[in-house]
C-alpha positions as CSV (number, residue, x, y, z in Angstrom):
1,X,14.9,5.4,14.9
2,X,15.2,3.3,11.8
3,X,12.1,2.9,9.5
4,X,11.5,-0.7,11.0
5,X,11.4,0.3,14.6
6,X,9.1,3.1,13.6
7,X,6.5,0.5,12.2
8,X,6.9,-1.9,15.1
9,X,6.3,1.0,17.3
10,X,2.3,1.1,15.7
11,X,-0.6,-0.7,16.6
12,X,-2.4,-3.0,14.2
13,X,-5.2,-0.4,13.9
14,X,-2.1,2.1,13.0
15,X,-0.7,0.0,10.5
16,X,-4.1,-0.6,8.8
17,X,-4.6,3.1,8.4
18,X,-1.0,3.9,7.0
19,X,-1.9,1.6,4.3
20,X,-5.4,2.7,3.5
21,X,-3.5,6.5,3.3
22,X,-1.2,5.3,1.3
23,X,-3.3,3.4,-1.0
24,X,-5.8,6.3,-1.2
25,X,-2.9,8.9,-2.1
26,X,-1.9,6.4,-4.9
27,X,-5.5,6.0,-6.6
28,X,-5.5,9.3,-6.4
29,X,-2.4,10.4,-8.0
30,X,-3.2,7.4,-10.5
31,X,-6.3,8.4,-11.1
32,X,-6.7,10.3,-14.6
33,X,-8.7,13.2,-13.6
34,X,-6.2,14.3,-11.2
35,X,-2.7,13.2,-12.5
36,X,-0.9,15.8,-13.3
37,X,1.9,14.4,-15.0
38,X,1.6,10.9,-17.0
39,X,4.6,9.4,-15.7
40,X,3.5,10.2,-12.1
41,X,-0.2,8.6,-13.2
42,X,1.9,5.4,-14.5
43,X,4.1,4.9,-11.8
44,X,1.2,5.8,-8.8
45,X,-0.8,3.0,-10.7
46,X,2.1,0.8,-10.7
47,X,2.8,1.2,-6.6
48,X,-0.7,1.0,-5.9
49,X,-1.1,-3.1,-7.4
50,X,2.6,-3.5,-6.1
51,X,0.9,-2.7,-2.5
52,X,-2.2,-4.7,-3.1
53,X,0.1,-7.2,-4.4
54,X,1.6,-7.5,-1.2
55,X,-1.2,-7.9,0.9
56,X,-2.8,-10.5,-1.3
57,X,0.4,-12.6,-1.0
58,X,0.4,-11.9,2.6
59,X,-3.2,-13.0,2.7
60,X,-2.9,-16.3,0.9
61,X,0.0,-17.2,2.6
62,X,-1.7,-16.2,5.9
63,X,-4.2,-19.2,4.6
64,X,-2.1,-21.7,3.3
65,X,-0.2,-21.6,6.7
66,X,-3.6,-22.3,8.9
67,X,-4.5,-25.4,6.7
């Protein structure tokens, strides 16, 4: 089962909590307190608005496609 299929495979309510663990697990390993490693700290940081980046652009494109 490819990656793909695996996704298709969730609900919406599913998807919506992969990505709040995923986003969680990157604030946290970006998170200064708790990053062990500064490289881990840069690139967790760098995921996390390459994530929310994503659903922005999915968001505003979600909007320019209803007007």
């Amino acid at each position: 089962m490819t990656i793909q299929d695996k996704l298709d495979s969730l609900t919406e309510y599913q998807l919506k909590t992969v990505i709040m663990w995923t986003l969680n697990d990157l604030k946290f390993w970006g998170a200064t307190e708790t990053a062990a490693v500064k490289d881990i700290q840069i690139f967790a940081r760098m995921l996390n608005e390459a994530v929310e980046y994503q659903i922005t652009k999915a968001i505003n494109s979600t909007i320019k496609e209803e007007e």
